[in-house]
NUMILUM-95723 format. One record per residue: x, y, z of N, C-alpha, C in turn. Coordinates in steps of 0.02 Angstrom, whole numbers, padded with zeros to 5 digits, always signed. Example, Ala and Ser with C-alpha at 12.3 -4.5 7.8 and 13.67 -1.06 7.14 Angstrom:
BEGIN
+00660-00284+00390+00615-00225+00390+00660-00165+00390 +00642-00112+00354+00684-00053+00357+00645+00002+00394 
This chain:
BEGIN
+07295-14247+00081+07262-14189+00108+07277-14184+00182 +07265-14121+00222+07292-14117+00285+07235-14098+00319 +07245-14085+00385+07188-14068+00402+07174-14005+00405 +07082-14003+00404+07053-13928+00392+06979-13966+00362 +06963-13901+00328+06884-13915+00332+06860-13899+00256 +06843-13950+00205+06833-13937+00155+06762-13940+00135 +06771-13889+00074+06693-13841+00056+06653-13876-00024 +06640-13913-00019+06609-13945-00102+06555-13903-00103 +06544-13849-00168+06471-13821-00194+06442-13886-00229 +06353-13887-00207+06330-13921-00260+06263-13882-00296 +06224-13926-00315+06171-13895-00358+06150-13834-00308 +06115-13770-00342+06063-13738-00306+06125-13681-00232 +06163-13672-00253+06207-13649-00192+06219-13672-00134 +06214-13736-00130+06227-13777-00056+06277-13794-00054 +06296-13798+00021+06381-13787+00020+06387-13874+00064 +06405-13908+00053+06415-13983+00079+06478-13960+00107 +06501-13973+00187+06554-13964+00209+06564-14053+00265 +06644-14043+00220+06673-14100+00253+06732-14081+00302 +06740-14110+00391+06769-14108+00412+06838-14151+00436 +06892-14131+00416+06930-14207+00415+06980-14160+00488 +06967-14204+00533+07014-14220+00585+07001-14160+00649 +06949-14097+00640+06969-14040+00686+06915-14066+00733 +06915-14087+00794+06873-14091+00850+06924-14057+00900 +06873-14020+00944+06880-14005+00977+06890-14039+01071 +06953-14076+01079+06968-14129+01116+06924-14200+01085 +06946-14249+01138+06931-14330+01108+06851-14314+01142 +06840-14381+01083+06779-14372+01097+06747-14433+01139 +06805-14464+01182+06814-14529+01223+06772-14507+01293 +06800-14447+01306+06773-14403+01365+06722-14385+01385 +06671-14401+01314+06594-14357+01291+06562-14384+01347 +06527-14335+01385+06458-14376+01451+06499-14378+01512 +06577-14353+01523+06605-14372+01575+06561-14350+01638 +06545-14270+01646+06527-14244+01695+06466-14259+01701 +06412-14291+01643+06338-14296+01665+06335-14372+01696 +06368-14425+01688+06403-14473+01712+06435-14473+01780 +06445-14429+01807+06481-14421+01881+06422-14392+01905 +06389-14355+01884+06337-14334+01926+06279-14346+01950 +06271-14356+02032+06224-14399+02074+06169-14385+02047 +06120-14452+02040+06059-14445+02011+06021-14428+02098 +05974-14342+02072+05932-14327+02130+05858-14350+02082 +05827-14372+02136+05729-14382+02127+05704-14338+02103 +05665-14328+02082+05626-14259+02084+05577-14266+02144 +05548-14196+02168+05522-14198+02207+05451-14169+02199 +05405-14195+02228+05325-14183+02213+05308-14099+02226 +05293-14085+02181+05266-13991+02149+05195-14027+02163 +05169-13950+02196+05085-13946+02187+05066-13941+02143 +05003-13955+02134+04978-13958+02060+04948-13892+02038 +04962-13876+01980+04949-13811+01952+04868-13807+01930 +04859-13744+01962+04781-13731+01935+04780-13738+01870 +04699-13745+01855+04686-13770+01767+04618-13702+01765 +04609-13697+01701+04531-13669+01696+04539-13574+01739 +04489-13582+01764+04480-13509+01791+04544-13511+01833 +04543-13544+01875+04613-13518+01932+04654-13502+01919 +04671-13536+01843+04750-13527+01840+04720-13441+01776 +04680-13438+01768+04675-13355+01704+04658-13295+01783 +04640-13328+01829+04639-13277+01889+04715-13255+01929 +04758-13319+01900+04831-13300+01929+04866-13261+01896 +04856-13290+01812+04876-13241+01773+04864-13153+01767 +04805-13147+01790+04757-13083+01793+04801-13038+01843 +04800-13072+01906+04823-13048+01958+04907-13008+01941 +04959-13080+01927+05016-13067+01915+05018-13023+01839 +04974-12998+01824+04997-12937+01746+04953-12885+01761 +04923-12871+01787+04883-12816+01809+04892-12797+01885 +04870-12816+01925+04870-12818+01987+04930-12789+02019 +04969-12828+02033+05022-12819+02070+05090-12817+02030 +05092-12755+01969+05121-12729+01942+05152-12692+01968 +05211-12710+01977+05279-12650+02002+05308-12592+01940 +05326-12539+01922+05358-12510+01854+05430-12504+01892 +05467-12507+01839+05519-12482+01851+05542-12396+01823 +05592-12373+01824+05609-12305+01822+05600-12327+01725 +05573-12266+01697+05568-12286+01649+05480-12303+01603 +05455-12326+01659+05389-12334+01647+05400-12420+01615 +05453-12458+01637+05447-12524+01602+05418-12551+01649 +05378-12642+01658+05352-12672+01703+05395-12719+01722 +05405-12752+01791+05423-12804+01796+05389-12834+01803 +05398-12926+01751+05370-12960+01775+05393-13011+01822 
């Protein structure tokens, strides 16, 4: 057999597919670029309101200070 990609039906219409040989480049390479790339820290975020503050931010940003665009759509 050569290469390509073969199709076995089995019970119930399921199609079992076997791949012999097609990748797309080696797969020696896999992780190269996440591997070169400098590990940054994360950096400390304020902490997000909980409870009322954060349904008063919400309130604000969907009602409040609603921009429309042409159209009558909203941005959010």
């Amino acid at each position: 057999m050569g290469k390509g990609a073969y199709f076995f039906l089995l019970d119930d219409n399921e199609v079992f597919l076997i791949i012999n040989c097609l990748v797309h480049g080696s797969l020696a390479r896999a992780g190269k670029v996440k591997s070169q790339t400098p590990k940054v820290e994360a950096q400390e975020k304020k902490k997000t309101p909980k409870g009322r503050a954060k349904k008063r931010i919400l309130y604000n940003r969907r009602f409040v200070n609603v921009t429309t665009l042409p159209g009558g759509k909203r941005r959010m």
